[in-house]
Biopython code that builds the backbone (N, CA, C, O; Angstrom):
import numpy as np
from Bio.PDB.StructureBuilder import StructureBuilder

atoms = [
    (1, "UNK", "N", (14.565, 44.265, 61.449)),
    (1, "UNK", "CA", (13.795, 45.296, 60.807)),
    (1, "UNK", "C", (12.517, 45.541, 61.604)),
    (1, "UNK", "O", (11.839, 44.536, 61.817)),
    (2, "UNK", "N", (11.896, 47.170, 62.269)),
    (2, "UNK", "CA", (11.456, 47.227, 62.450)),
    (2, "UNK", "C", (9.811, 47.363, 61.354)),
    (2, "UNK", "O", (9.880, 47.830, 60.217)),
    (3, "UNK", "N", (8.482, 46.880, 61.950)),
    (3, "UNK", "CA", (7.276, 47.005, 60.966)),
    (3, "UNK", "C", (6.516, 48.382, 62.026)),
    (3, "UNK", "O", (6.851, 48.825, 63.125)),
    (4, "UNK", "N", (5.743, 48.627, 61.382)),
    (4, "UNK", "CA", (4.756, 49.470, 62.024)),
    (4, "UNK", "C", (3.460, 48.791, 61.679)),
    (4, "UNK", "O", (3.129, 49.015, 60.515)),
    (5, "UNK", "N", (2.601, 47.998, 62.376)),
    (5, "UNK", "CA", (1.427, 47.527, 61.823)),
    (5, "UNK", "C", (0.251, 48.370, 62.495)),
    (5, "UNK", "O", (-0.034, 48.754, 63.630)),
    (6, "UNK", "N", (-0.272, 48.457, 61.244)),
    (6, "UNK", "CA", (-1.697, 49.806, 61.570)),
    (6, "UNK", "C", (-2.761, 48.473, 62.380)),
    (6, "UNK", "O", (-2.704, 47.248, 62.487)),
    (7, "UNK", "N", (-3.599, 49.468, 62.781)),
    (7, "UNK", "CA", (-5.160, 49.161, 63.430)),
    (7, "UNK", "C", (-6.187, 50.434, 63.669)),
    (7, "UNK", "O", (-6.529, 51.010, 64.702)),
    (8, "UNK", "N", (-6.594, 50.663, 62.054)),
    (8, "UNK", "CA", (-7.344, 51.803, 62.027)),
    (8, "UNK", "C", (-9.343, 51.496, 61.942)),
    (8, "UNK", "O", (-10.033, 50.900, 61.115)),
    (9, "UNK", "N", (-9.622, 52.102, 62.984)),
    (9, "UNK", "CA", (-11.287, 51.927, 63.335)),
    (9, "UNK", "C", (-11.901, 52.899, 63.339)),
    (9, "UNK", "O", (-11.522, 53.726, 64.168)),
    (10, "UNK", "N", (-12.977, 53.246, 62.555)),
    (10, "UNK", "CA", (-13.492, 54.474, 62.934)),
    (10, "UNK", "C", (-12.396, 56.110, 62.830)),
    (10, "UNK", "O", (-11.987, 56.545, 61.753)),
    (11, "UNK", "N", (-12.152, 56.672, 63.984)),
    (11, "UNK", "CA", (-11.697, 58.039, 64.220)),
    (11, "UNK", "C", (-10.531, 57.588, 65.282)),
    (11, "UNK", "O", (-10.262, 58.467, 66.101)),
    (12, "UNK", "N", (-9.729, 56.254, 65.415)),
    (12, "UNK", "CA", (-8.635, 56.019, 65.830)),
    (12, "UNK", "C", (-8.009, 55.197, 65.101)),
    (12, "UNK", "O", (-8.516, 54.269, 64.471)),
    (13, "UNK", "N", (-6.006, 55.717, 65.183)),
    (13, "UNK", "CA", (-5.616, 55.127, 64.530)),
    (13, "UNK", "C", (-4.500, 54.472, 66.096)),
    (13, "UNK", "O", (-4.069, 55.085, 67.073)),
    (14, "UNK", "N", (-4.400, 53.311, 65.766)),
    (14, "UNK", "CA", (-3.295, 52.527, 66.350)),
    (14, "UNK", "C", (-2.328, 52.030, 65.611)),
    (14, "UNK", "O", (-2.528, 51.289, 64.649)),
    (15, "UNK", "N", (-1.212, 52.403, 66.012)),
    (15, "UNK", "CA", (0.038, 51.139, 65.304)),
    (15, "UNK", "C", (0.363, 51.065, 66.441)),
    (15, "UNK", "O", (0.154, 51.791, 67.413)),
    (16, "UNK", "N", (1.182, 49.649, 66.227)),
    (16, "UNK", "CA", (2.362, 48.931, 66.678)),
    (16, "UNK", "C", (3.860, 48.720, 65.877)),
    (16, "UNK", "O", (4.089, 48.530, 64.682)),
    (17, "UNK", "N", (4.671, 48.822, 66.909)),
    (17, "UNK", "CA", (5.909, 48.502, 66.212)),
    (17, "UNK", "C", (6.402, 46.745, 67.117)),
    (17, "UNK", "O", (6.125, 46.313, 68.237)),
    (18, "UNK", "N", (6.966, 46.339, 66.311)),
    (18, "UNK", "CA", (7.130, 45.126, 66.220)),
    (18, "UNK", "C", (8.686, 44.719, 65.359)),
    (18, "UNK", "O", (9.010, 44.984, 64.201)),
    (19, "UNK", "N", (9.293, 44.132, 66.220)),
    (19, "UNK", "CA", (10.649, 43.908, 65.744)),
    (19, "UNK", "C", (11.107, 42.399, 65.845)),
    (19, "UNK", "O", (11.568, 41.953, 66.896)),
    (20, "UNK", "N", (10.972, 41.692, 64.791)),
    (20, "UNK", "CA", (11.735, 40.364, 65.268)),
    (20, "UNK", "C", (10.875, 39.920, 66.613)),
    (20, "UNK", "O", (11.248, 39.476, 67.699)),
    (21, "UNK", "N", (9.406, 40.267, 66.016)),
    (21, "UNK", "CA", (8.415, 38.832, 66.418)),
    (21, "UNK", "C", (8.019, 39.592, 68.145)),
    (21, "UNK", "O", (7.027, 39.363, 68.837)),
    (22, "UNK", "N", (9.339, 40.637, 68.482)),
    (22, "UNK", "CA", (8.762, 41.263, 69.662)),
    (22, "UNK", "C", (8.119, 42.592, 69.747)),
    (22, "UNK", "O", (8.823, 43.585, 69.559)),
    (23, "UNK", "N", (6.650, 42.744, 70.054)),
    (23, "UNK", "CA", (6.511, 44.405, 70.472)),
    (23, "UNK", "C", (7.259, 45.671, 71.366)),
    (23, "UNK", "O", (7.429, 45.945, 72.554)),
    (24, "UNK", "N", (7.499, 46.091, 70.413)),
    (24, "UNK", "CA", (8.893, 47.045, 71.033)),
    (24, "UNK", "C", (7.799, 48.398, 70.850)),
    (24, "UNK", "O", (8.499, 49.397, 70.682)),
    (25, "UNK", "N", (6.434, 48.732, 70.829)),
    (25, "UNK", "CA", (6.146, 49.920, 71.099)),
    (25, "UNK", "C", (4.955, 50.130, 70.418)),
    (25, "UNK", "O", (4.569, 49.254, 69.643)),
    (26, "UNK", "N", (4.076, 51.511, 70.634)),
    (26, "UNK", "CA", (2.372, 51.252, 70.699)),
    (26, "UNK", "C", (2.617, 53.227, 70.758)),
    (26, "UNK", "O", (3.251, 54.013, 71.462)),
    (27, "UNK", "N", (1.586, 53.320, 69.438)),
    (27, "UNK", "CA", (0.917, 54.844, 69.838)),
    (27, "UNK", "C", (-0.836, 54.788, 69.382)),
    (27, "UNK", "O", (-1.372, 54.019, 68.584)),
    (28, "UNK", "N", (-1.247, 55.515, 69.923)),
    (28, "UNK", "CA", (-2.544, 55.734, 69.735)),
    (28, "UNK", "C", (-2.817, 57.645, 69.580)),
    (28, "UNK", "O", (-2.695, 58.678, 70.239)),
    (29, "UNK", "N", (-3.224, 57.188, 68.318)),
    (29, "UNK", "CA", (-3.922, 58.752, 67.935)),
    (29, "UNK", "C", (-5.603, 58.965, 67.282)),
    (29, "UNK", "O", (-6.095, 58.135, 66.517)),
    (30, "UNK", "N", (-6.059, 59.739, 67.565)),
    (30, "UNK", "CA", (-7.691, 59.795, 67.564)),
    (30, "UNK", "C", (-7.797, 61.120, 66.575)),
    (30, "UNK", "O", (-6.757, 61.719, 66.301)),
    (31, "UNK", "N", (-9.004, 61.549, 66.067)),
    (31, "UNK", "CA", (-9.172, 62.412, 65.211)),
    (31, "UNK", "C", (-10.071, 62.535, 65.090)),
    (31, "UNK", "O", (-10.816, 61.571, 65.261)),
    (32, "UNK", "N", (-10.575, 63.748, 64.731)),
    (32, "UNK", "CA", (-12.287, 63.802, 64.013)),
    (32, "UNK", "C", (-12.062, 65.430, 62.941)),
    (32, "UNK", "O", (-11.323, 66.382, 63.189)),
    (33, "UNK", "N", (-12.852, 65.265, 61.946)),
    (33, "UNK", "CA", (-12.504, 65.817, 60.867)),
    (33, "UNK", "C", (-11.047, 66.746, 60.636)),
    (33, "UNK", "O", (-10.139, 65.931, 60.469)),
    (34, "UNK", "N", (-10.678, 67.725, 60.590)),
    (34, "UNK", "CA", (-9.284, 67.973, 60.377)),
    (34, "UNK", "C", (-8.461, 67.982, 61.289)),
    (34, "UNK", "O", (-7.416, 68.608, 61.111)),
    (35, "UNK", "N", (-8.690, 67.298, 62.515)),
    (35, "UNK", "CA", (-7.400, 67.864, 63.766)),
    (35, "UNK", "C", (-7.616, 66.484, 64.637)),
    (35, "UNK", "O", (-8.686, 65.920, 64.866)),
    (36, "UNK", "N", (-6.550, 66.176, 64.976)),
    (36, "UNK", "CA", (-5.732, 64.764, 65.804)),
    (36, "UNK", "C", (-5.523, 65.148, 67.222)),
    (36, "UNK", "O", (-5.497, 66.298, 67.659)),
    (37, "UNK", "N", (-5.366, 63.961, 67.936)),
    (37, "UNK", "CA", (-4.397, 64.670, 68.801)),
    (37, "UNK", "C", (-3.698, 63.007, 69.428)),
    (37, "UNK", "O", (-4.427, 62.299, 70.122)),
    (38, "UNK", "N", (-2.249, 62.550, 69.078)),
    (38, "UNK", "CA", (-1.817, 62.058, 70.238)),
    (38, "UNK", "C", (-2.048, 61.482, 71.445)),
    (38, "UNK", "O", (-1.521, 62.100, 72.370)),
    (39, "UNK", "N", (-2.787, 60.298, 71.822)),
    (39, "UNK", "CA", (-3.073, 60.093, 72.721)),
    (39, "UNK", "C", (-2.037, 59.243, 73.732)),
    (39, "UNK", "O", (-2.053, 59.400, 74.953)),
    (40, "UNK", "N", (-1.565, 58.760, 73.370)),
    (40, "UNK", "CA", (-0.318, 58.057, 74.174)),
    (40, "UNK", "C", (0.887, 57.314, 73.224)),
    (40, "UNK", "O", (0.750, 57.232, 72.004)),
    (41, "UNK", "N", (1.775, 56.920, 73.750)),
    (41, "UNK", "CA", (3.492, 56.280, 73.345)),
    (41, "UNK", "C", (4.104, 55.756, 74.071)),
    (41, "UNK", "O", (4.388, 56.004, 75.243)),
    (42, "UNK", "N", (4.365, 54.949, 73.389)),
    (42, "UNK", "CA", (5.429, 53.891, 74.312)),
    (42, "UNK", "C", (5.951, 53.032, 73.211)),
    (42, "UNK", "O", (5.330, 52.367, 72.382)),
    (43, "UNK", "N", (7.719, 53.257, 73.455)),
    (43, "UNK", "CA", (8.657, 52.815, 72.499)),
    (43, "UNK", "C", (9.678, 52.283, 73.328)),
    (43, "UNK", "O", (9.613, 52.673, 74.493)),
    (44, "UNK", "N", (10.528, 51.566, 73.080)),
    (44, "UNK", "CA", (11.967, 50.919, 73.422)),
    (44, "UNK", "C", (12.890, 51.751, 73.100)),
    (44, "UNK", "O", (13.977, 51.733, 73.676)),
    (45, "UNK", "N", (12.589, 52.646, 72.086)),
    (45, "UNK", "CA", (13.921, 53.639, 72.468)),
    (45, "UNK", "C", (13.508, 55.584, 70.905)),
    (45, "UNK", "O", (12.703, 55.755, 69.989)),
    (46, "UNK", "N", (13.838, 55.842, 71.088)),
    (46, "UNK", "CA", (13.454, 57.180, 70.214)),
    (46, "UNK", "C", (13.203, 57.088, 69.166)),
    (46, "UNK", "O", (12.170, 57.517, 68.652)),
    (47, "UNK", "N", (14.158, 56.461, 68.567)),
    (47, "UNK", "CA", (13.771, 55.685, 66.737)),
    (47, "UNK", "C", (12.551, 55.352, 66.869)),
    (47, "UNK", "O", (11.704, 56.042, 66.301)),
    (48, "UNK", "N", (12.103, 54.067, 67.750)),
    (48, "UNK", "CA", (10.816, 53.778, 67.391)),
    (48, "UNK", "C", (9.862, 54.193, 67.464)),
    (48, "UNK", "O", (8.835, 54.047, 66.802)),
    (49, "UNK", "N", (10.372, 55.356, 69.154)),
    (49, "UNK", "CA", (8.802, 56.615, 68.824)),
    (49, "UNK", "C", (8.521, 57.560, 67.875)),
    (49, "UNK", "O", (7.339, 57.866, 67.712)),
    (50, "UNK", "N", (9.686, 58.276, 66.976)),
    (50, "UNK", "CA", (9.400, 58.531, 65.899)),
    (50, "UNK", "C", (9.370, 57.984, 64.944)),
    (50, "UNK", "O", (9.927, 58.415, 63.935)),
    (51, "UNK", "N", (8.547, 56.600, 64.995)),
    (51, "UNK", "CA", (8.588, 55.964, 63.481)),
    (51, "UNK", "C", (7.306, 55.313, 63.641)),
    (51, "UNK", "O", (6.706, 54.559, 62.875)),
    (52, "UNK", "N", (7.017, 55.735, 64.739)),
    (52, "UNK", "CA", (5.096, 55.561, 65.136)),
    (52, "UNK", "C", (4.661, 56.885, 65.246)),
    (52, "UNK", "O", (3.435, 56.966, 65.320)),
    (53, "UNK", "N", (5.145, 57.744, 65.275)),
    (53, "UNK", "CA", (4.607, 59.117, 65.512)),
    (53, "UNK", "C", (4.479, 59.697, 63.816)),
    (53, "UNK", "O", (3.593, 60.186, 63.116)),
    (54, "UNK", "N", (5.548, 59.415, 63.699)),
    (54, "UNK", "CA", (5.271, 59.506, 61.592)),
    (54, "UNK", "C", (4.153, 58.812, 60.643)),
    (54, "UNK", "O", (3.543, 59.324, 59.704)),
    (55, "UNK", "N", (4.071, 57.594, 61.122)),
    (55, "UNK", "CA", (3.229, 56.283, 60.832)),
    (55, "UNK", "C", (2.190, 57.001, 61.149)),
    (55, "UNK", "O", (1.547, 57.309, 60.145)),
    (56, "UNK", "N", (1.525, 57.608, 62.645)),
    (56, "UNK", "CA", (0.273, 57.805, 62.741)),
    (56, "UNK", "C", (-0.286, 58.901, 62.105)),
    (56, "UNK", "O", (-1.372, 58.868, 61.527)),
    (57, "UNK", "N", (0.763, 60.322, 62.243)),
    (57, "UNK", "CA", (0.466, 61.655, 61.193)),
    (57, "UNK", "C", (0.174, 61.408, 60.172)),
    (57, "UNK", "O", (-0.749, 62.018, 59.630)),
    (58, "UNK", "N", (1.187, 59.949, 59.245)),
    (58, "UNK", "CA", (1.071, 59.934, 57.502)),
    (58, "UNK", "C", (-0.418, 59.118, 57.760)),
    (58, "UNK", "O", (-1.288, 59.550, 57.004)),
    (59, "UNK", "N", (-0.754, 58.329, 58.422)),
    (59, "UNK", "CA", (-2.305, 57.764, 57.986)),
    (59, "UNK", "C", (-3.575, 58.573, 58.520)),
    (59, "UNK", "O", (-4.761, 58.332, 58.293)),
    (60, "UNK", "N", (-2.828, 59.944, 59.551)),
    (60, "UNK", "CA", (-4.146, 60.832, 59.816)),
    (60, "UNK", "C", (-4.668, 61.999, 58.358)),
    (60, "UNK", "O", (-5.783, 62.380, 57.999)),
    (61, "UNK", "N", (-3.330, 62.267, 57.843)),
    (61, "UNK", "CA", (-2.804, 63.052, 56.822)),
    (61, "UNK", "C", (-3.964, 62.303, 55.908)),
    (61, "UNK", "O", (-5.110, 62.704, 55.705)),
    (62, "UNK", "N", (-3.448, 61.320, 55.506)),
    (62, "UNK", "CA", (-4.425, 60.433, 54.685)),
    (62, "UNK", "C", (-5.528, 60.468, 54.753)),
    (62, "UNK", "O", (-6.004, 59.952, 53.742)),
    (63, "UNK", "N", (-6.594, 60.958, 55.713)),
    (63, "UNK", "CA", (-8.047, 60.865, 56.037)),
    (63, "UNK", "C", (-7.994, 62.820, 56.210)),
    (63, "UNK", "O", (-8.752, 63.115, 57.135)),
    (64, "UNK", "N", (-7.626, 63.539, 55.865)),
    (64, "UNK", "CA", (-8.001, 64.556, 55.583)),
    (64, "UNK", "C", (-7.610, 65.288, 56.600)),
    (64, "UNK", "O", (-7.878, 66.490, 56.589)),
    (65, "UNK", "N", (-6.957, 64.763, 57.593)),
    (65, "UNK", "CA", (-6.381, 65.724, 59.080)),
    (65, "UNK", "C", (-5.317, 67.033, 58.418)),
    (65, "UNK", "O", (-4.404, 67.075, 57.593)),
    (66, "UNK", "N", (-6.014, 68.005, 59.287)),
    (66, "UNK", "CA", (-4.503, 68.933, 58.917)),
    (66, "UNK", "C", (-3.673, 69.233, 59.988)),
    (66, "UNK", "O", (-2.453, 69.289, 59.834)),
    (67, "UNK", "N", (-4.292, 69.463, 61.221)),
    (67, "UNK", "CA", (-3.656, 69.665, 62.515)),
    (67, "UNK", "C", (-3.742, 68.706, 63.517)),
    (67, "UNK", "O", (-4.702, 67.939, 63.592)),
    (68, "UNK", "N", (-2.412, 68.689, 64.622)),
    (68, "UNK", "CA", (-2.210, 67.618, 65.273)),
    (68, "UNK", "C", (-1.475, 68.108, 66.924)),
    (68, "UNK", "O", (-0.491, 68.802, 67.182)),
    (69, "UNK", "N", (-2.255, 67.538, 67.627)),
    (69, "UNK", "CA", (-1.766, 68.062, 68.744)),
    (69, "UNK", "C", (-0.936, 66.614, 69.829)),
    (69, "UNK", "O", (-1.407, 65.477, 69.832)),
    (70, "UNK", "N", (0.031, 66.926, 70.463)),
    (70, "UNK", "CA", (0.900, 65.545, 71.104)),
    (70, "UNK", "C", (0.284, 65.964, 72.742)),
    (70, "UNK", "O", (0.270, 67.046, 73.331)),
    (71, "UNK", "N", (-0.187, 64.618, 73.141)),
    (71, "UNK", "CA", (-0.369, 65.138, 74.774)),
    (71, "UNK", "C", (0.604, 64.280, 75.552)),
    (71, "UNK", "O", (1.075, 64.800, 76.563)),
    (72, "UNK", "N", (0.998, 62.994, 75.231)),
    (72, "UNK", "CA", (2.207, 62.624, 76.222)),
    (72, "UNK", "C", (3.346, 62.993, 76.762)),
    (72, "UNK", "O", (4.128, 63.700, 76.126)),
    (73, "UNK", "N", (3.573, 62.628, 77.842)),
    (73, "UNK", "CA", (4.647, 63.270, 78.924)),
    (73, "UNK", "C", (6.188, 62.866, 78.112)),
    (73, "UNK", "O", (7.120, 63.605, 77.794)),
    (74, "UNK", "N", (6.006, 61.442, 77.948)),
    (74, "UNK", "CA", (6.874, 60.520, 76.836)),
    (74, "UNK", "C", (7.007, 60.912, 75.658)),
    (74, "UNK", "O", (6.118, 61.414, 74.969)),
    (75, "UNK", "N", (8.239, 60.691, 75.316)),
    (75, "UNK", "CA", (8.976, 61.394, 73.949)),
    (75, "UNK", "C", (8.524, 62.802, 73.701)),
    (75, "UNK", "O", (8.311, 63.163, 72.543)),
    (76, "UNK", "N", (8.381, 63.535, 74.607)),
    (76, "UNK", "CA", (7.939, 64.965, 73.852)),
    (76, "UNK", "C", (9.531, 65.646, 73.363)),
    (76, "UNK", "O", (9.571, 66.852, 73.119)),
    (77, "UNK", "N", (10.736, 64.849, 73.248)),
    (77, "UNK", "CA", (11.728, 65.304, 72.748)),
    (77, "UNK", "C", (11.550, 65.240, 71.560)),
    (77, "UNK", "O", (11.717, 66.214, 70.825)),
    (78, "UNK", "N", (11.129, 63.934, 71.093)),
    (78, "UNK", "CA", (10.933, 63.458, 69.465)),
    (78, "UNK", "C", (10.045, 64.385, 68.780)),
    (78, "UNK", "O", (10.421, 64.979, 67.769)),
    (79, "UNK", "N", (8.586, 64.578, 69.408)),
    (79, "UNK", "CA", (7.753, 66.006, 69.105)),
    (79, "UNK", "C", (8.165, 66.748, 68.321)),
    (79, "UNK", "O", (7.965, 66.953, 67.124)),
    (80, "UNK", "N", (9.239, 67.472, 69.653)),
    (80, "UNK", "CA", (9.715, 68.831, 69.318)),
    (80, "UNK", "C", (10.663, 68.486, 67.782)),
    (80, "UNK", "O", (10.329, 68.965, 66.698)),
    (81, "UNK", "N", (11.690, 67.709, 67.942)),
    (81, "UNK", "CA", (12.664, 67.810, 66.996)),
    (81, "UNK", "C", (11.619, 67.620, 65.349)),
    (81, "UNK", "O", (11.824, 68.408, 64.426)),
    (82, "UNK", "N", (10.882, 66.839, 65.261)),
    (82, "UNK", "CA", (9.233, 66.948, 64.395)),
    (82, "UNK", "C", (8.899, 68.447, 64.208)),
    (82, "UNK", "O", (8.472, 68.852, 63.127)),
    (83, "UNK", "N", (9.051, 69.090, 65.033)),
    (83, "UNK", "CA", (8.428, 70.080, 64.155)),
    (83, "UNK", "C", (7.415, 70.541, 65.901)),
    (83, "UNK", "O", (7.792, 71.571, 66.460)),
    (84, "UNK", "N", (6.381, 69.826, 66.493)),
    (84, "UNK", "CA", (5.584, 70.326, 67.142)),
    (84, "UNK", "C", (6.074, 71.877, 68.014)),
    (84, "UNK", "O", (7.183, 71.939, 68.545)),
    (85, "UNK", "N", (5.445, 72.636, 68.045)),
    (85, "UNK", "CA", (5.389, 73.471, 68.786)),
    (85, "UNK", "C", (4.305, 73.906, 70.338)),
    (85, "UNK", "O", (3.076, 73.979, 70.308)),
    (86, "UNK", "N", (5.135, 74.126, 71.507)),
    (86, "UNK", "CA", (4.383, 74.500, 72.297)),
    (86, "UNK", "C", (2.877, 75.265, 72.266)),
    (86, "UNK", "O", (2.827, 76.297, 71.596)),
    (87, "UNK", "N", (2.073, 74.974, 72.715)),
    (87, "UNK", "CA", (0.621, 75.894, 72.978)),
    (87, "UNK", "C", (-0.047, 75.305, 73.755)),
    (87, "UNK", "O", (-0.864, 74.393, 73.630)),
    (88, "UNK", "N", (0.518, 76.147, 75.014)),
    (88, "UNK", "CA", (0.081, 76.113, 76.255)),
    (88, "UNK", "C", (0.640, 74.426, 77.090)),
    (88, "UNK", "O", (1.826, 74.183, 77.311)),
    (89, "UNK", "N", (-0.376, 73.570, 77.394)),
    (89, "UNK", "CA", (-0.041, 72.395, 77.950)),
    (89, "UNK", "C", (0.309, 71.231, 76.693)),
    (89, "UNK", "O", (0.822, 70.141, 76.947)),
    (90, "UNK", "N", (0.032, 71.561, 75.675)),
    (90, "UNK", "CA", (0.422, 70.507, 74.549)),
    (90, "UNK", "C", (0.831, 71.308, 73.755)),
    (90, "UNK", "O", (0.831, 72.538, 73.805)),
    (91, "UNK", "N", (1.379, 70.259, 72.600)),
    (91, "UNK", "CA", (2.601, 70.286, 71.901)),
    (91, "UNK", "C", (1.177, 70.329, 70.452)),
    (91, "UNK", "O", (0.196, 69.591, 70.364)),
    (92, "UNK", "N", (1.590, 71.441, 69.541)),
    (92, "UNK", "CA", (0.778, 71.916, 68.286)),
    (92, "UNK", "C", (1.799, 71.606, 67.037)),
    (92, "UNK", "O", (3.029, 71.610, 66.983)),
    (93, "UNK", "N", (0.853, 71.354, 66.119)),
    (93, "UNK", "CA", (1.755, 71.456, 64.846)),
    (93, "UNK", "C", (0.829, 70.825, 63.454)),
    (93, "UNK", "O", (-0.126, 70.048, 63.481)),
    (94, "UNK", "N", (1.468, 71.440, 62.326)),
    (94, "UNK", "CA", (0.484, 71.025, 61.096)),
    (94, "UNK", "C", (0.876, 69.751, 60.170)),
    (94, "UNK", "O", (1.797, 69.944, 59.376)),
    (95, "UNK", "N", (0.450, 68.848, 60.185)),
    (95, "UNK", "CA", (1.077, 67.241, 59.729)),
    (95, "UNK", "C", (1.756, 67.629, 58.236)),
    (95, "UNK", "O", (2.982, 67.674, 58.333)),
    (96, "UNK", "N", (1.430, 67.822, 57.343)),
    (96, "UNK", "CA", (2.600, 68.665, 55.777)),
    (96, "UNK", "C", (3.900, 68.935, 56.629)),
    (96, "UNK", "O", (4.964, 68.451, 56.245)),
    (97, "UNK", "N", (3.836, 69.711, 57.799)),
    (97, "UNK", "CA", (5.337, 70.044, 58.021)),
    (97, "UNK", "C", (5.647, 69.198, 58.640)),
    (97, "UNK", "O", (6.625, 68.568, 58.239)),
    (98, "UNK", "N", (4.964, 68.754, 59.941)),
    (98, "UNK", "CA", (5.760, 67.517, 61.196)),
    (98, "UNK", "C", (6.351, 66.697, 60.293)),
    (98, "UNK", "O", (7.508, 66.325, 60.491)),
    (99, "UNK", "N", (5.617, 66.280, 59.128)),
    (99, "UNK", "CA", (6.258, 65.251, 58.192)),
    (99, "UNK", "C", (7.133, 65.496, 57.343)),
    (99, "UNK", "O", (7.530, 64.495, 56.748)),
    (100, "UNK", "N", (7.852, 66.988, 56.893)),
    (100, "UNK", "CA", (8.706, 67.244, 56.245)),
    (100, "UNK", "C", (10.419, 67.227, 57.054)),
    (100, "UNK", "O", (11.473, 67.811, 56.799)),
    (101, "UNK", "N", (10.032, 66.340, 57.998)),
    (101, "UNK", "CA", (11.174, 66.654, 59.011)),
    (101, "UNK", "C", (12.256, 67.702, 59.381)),
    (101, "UNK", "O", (11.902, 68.806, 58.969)),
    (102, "UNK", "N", (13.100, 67.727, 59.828)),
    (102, "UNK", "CA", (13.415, 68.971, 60.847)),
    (102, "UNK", "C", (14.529, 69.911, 60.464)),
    (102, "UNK", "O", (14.897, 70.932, 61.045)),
    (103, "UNK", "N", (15.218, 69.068, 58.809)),
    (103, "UNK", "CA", (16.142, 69.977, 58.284)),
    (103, "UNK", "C", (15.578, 71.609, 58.162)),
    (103, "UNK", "O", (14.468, 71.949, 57.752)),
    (104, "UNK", "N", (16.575, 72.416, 58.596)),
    (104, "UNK", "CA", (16.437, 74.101, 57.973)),
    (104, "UNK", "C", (15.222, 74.699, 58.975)),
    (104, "UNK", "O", (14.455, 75.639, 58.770)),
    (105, "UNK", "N", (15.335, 73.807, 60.127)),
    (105, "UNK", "CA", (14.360, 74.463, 61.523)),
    (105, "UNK", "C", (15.164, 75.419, 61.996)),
    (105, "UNK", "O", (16.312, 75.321, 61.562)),
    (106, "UNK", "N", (14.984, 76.271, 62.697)),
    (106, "UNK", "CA", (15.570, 77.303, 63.328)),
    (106, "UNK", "C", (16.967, 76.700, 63.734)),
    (106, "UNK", "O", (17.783, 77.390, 64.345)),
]
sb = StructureBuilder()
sb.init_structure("model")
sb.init_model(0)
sb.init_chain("A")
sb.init_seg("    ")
for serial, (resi, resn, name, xyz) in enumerate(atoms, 1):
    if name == "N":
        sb.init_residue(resn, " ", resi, " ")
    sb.init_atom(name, np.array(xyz, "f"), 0.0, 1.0, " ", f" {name:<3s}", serial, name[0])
structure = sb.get_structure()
């Protein structure tokens, strides 16, 4: 079973994922009053980047964020299937939907 363990300070949130005692993956997202953005990812395989990428939206969501922007090169597949949308060099999108996942998307 994978955990997601938070490490929230200030205007960053960190989790880790952690599986059977090994770290299998790390995102870092930052924020300041309603808008985030993604700062890096690294997972062992897609599941776990979207299950840190969810983890970090639902605890930005939680502090009053409404918008969220992804800047890594990594998993921007998972992003997209989330919901993010292109604008310009990063990936845009509003955390209510990224988190309503991807049924009845275009």
């Amino acid at each position: 079973m994978i955990e997601f363990k938070p490490d929230i300070q200030g205007e960053t949130i960190r989790y880790t994922a952690v599986e059977n005692g090994k770290t299998t993956g790390r995102i870092l997202l930052t924020y300041h009053l309603t808008a985030c953005v993604v700062k890096q990812i690294e997972a062992d395989n897609d599941e776990t980047a979207e299950g840190l990428i969810r983890s970090a939206l639902n605890a930005a969501g939680n502090r009053s964020v409404y918008t969220a922007a992804y800047e890594p090169e990594s998993f921007r597949n998972i992003a997209v299937l989330l919901g993010f949308e292109a604008d310009g060099d990063k990936l845009t999108g509003e955390i209510p939907f990224l988190l309503t996942g991807h049924c009845g998307r275009h």
